[in-house]
C-alpha positions as CSV (number, residue, x, y, z in Angstrom):
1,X,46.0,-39.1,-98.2
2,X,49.0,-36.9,-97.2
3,X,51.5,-36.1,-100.0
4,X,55.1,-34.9,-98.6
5,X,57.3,-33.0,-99.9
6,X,60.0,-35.1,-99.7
7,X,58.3,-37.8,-102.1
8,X,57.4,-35.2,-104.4
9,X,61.2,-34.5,-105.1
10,X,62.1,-38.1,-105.1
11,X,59.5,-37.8,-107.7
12,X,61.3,-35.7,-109.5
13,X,64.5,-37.2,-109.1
14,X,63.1,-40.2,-110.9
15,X,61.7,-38.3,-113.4
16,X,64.9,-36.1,-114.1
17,X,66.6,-39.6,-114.5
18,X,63.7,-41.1,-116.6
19,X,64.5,-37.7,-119.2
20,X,68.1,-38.2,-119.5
21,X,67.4,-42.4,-120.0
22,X,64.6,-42.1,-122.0
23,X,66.9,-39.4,-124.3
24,X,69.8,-41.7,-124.3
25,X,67.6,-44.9,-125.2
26,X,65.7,-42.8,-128.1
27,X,69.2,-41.7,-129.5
28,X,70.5,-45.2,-129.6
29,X,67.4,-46.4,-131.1
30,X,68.0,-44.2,-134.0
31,X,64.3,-42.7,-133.3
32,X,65.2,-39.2,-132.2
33,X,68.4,-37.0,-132.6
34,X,68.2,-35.5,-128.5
35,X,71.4,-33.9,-128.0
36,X,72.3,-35.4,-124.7
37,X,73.7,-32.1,-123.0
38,X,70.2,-30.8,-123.6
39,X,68.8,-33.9,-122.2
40,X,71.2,-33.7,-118.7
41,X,70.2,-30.0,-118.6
42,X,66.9,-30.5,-118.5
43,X,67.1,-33.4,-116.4
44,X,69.2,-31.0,-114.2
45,X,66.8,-28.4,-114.3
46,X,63.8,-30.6,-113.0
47,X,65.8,-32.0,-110.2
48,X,67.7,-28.3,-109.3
49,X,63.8,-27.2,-108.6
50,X,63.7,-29.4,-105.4
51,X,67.0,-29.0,-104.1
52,X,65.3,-26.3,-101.2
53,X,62.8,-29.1,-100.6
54,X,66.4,-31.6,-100.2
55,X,68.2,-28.7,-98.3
56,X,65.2,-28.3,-95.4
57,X,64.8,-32.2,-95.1
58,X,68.8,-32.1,-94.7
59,X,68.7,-29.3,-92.2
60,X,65.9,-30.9,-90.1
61,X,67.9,-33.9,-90.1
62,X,71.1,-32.2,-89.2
63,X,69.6,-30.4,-86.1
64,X,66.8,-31.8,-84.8
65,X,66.8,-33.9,-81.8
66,X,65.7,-38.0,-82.0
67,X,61.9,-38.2,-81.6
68,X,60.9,-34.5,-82.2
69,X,60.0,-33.9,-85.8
70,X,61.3,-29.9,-86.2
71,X,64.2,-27.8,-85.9
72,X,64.6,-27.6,-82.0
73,X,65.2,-23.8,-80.4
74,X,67.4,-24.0,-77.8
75,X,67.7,-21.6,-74.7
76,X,69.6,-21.2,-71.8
77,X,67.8,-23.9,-70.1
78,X,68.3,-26.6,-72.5
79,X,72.2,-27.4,-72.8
């Protein structure tokens, strides 16, 4: 089973989210006293840590061509 990086930081979008929920849920419950800038910092924090992963799935995106699956180098051949 092949594990991509780019589901490992959706991964950790969700679980930068599931901090700053759980946080706000916990706070309203009465059951913990998370101060909620702490909470969106952390959250921040866990999902900041995967932006390069974001950045090099943008890039490859951005400029590779349909049906190759990399960055293509162009030369003076290929206009």
């Amino acid at each position: 089973m092949e594990i991509r990086m780019r589901t490992i930081s959706n991964i950790a979008a969700g679980l930068a989210l599931g901090i700053v929920l759980a946080s706000f849920i916990l706070n309203t419950l009465g059951i913990t006293h998370i101060d909620m800038t702490d909470a969106l910092k952390t959250g921040g924090f866990v999902k900041a840590v995967f932006l390069p992963v974001d950045a090099s799935v943008w890039i490859n995106n951005i400029f590779s061509k349909q049906g190759s699956s990399g960055i293509t180098i162009r030369d003076d051949d290929n206009k």
